[in-house]
Backbone bond lengths (Angstrom), bond angles and torsions (degrees), N, CA, C in turn:
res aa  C-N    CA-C-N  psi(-1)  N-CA   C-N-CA  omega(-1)  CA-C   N-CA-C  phi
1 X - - - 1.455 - - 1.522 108.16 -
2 X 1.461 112.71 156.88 1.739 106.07 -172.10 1.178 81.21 -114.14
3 X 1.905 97.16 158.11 1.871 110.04 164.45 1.566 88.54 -98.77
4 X 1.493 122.09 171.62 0.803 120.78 147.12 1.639 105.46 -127.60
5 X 1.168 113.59 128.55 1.565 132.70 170.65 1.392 120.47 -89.34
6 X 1.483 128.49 98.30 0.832 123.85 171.42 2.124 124.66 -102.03
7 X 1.297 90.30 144.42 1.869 98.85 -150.62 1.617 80.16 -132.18
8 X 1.899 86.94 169.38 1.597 111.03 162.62 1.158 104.08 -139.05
9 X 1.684 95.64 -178.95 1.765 87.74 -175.88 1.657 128.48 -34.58
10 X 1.625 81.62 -59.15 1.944 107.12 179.64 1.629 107.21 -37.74
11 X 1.202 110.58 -43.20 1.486 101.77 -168.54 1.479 113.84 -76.26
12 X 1.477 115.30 -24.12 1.795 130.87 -161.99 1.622 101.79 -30.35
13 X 1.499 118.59 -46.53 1.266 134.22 -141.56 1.417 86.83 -64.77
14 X 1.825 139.09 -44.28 1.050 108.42 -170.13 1.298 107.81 -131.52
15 X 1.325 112.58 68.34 1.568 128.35 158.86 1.275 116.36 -57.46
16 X 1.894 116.21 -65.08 0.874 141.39 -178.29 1.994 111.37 -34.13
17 X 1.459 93.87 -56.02 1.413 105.80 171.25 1.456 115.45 -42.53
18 X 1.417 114.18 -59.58 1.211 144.85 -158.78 1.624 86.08 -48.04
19 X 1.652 112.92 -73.73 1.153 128.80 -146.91 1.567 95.27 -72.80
20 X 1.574 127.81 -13.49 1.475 90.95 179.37 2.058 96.76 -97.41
21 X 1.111 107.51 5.86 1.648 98.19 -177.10 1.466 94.29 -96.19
22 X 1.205 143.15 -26.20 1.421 141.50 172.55 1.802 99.68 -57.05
23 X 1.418 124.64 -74.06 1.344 146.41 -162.66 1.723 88.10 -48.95
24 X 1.475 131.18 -36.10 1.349 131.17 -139.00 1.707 83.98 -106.12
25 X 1.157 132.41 -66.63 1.083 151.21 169.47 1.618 137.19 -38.75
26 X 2.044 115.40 -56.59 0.953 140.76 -167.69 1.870 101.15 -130.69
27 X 1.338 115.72 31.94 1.418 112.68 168.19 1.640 130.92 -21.59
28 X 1.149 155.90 152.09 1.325 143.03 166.19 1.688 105.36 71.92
29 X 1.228 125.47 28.76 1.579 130.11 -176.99 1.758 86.57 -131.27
30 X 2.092 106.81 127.68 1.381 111.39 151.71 1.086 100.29 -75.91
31 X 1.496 112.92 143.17 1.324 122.04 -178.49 1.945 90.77 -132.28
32 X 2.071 96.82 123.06 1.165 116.37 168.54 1.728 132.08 -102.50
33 X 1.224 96.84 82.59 1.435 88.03 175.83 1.761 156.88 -60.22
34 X 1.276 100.27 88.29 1.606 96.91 -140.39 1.462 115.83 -88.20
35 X 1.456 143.61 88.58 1.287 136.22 -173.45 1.686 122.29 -91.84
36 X 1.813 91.77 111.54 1.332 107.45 176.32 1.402 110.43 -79.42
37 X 2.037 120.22 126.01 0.864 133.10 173.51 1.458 135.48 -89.60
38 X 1.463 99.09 -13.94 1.633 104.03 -164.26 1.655 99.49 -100.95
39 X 1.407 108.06 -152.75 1.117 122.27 -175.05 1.157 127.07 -72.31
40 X 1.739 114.83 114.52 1.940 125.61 -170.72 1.559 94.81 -19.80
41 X 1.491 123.77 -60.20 1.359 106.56 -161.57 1.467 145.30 -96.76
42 X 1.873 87.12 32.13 1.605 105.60 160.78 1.789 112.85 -119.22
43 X 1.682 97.69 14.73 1.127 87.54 -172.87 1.743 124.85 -70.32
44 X 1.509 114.32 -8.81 1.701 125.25 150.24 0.737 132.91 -67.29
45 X 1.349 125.18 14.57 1.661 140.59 -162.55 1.901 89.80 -132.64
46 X 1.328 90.98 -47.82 1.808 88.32 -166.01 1.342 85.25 -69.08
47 X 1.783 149.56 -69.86 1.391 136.02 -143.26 1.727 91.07 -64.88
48 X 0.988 114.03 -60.67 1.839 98.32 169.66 1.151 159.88 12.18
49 X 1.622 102.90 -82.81 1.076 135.16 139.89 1.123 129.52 -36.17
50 X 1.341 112.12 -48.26 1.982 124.39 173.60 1.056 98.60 -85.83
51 X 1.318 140.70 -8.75 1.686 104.84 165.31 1.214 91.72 -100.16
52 X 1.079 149.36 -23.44 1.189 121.95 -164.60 1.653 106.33 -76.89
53 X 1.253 134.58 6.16 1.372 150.45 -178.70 1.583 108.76 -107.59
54 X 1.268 97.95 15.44 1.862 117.07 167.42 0.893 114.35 -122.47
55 X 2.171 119.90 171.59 1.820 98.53 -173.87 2.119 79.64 -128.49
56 X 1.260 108.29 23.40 1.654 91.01 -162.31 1.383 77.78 -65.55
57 X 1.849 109.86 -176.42 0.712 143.68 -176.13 1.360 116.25 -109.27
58 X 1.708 124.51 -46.06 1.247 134.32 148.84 1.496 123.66 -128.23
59 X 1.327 101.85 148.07 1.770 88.36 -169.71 1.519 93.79 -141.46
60 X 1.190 129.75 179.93 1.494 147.78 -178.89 1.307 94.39 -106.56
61 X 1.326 115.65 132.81 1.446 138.06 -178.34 1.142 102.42 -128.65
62 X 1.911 125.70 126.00 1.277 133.64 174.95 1.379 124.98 -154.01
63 X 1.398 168.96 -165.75 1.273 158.11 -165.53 1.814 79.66 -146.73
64 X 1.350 97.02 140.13 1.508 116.35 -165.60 1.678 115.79 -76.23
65 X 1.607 110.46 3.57 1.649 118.21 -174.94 1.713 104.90 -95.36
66 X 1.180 139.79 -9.71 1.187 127.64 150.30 1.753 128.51 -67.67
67 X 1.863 99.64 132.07 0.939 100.12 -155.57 2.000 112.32 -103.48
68 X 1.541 136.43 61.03 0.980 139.27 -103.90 2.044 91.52 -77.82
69 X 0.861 113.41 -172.59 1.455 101.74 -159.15 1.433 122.09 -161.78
70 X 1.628 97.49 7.75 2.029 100.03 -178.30 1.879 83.72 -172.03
71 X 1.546 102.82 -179.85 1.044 108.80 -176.12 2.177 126.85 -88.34
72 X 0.822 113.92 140.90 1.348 114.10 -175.60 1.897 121.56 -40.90
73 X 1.175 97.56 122.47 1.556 89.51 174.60 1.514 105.79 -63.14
74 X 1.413 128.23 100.31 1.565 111.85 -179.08 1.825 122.04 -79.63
75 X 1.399 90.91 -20.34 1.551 84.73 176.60 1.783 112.58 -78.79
76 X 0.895 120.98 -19.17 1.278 135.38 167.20 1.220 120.50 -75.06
77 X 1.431 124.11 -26.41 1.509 141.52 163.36 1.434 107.15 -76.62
78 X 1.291 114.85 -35.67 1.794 114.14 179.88 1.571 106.06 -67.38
79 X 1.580 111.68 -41.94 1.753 111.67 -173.60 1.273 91.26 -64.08
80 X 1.269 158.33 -69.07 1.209 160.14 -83.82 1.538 90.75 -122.38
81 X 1.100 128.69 -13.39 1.753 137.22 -179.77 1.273 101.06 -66.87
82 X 1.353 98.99 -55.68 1.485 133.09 -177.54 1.462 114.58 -45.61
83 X 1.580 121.91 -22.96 1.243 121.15 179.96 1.386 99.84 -122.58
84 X 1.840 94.11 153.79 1.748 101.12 157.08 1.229 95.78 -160.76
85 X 1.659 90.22 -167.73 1.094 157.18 38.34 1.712 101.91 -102.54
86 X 1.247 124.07 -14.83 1.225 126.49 -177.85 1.801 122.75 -168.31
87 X 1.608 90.03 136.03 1.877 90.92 -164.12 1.284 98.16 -141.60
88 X 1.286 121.41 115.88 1.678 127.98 177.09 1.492 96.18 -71.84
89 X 1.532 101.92 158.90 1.755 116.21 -177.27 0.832 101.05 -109.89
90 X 1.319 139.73 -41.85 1.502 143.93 -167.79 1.301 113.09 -40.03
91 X 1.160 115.70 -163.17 1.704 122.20 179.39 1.286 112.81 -122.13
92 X 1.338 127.50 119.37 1.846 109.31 -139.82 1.295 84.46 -161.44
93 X 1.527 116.51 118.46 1.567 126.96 158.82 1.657 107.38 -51.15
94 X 1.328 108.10 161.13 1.066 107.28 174.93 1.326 119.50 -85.88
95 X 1.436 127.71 -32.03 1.519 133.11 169.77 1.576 97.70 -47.27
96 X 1.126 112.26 -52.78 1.800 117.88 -172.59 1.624 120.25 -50.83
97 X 1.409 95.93 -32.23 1.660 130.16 172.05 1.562 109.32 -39.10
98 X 1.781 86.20 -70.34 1.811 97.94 -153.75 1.556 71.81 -71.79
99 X 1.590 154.01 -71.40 1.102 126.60 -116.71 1.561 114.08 -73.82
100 X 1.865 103.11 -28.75 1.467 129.40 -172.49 1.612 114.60 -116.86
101 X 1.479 111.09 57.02 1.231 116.90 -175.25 1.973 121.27 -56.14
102 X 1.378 91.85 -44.04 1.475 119.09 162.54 1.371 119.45 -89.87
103 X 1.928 118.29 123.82 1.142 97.72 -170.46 1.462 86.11 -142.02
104 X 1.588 105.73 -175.27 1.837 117.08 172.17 1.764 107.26 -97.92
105 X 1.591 113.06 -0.47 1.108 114.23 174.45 1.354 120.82 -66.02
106 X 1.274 119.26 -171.81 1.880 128.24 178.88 1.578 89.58 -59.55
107 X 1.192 140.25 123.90 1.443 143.31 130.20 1.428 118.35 -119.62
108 X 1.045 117.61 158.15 1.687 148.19 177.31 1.660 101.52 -96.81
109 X 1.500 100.60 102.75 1.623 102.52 167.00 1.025 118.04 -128.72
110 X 1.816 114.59 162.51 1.468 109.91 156.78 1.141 127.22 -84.69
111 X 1.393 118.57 124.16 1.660 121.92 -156.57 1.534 106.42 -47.77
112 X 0.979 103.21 -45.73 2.026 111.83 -174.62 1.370 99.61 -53.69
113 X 1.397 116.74 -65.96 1.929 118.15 -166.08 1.932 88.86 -47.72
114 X 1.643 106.09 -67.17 1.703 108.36 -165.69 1.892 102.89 -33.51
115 X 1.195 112.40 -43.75 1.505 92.45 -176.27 1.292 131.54 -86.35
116 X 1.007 104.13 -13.74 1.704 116.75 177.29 1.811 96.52 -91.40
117 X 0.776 135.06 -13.97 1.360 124.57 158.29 1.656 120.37 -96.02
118 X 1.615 104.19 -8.69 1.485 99.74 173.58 1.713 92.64 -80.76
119 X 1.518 107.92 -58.94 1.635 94.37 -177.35 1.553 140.02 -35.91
120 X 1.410 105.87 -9.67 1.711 116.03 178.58 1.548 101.14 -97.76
121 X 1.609 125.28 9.49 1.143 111.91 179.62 1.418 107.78 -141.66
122 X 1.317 114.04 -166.83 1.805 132.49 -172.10 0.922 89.70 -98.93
123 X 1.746 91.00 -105.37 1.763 120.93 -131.30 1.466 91.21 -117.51
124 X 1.699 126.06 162.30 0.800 142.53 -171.11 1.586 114.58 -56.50
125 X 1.159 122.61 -22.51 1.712 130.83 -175.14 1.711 91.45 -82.26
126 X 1.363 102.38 -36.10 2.099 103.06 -155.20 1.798 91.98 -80.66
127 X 1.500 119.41 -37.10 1.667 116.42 168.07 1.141 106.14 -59.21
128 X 1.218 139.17 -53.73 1.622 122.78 -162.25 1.980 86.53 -80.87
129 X 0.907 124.58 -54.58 1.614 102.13 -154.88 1.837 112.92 -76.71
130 X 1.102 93.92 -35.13 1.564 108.61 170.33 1.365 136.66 -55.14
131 X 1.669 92.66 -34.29 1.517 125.38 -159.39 1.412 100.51 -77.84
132 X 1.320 95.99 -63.47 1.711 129.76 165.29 1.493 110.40 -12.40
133 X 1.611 98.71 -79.90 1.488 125.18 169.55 1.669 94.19 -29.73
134 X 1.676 102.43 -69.13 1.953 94.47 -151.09 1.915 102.01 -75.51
135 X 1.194 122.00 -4.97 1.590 127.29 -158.57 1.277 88.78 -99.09
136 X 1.600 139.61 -71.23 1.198 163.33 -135.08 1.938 86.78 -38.20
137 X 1.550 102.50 120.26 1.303 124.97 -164.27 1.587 131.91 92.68
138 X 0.985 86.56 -25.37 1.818 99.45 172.53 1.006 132.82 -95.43
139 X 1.614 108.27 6.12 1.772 119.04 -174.70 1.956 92.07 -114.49
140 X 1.465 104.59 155.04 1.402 113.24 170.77 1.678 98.09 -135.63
141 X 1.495 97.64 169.30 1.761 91.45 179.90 1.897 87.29 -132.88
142 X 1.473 90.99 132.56 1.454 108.18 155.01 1.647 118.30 -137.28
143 X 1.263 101.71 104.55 1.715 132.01 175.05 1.474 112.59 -52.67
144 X 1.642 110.07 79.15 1.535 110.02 165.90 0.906 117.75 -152.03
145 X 1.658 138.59 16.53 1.771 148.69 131.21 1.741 106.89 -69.38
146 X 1.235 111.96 111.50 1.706 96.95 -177.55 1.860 82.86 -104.71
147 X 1.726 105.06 154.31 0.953 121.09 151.08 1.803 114.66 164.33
148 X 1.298 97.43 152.27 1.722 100.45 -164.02 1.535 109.55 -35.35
149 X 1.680 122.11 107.91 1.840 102.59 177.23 1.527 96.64 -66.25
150 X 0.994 164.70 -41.96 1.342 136.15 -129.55 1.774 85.80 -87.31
151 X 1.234 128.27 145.47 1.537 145.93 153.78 1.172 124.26 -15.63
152 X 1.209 115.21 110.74 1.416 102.30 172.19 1.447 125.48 -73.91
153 X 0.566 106.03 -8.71 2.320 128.37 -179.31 1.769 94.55 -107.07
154 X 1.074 139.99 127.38 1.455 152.71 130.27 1.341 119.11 -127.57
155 X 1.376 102.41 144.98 2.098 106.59 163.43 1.174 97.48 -74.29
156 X 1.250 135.25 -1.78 1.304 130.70 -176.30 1.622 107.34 -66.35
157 X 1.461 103.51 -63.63 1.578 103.29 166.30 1.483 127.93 -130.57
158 X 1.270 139.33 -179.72 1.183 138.66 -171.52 1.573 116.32 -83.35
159 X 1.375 112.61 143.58 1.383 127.42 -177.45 1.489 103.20 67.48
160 X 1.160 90.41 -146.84 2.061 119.12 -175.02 1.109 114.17 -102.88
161 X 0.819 115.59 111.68 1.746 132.88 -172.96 1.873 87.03 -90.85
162 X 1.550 104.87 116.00 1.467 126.99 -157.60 1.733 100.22 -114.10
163 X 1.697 121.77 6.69 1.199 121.34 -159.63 1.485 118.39 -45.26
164 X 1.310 143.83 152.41 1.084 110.90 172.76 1.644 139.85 77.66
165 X 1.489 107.99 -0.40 1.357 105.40 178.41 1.415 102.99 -115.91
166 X 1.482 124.70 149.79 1.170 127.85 161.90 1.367 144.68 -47.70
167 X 1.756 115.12 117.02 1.697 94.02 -158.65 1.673 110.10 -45.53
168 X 1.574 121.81 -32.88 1.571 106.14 -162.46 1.598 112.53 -76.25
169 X 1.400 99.65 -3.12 1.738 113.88 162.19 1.325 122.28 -69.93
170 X 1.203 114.68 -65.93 1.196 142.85 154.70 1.494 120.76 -13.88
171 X 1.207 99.69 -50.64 2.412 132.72 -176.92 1.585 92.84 -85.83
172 X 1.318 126.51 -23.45 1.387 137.92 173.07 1.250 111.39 -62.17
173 X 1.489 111.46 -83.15 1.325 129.91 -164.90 1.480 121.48 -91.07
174 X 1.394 107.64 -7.26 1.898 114.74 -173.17 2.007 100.37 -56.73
175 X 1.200 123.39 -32.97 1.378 103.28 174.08 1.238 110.10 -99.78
176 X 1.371 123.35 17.04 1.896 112.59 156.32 1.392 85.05 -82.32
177 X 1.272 155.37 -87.98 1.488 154.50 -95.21 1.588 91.89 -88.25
């Protein structure tokens, strides 16, 4: 199955990271790293476009600043095959659920639904809140990618917010970041 990771410039700096805690973590996953350059509010047009320049059938859709941090629940990843059109991995209350049915987190989609719901939107805030709105019932959550949701990249604060990763990870990747 492919992830697809979608990044911007700002985030580039810790791909590298990304890709050795994915490889360490999520073994047997193509992992596509996709960096949108232009303007926030074609960035639903740009993830779009690139899938539709794929033939999977379902793929994992995620924004490239989560930093994943232990190994995959796989039996929990096998049920979750089992459902669609769409199933977040993350670790996700259920109140959090109904409000954020659509998210930029780890999910399992069907490539077709993901684009026809990227096309009704922009920018990454207008997919999760918008999306939400048009999805709300059609998303399920199965909890078996663990890793900090809040961003590891914000203007909020400085550097890489590393929450959640293992120091011998950490002793790993501190000169990619």
């Amino acid at each position: 199955m492919r992830i697809i990771l979608v990044g911007h410039p700002g985030s580039q700096q810790i791909v590298p990271a990304s890709r050795y805690l994915l490889e360490k973590y999520l073994p047997g996953f193509t992992l596509d790293f996709i960096n949108h350059t232009g303007a926030v509010e074609f960035w639903s047009s740009f993830c779009a476009n690139y899938l539709e320049g794929i033939q999977d059938d379902r793929i994992i859709f995620t924004l490239d600043d989560y930093l994943v941090n232990a190994p995959m629940d796989r039996k929990s990843f096998d049920d979750a095959l089992a459902m669609t059109p769409c199933v977040k991995l993350c670790v996700c209350a259920d109140e959090e659920h109904r409000g954020y049915p659509v998210t930029t987190q780890y999910t399992i989609w069907d490539r077709k639904e993901l684009i026809v719901l990227l096309r009704q939107t922009t920018t990454p805030w207008d997919f999760e809140i918008n999306g939400s709105k048009l999805f709300r019932g059609k998303s399920q959550v199965k909890s078996c990618i663990f890793y900090d949701t809040r961003s590891a990249l914000s203007n909020r604060w400085a550097g890489v917010r590393t929450d959640g990763v293992k120091e011998e990870d950490l002793n790993a990747i501190r000169h990619l970041l």
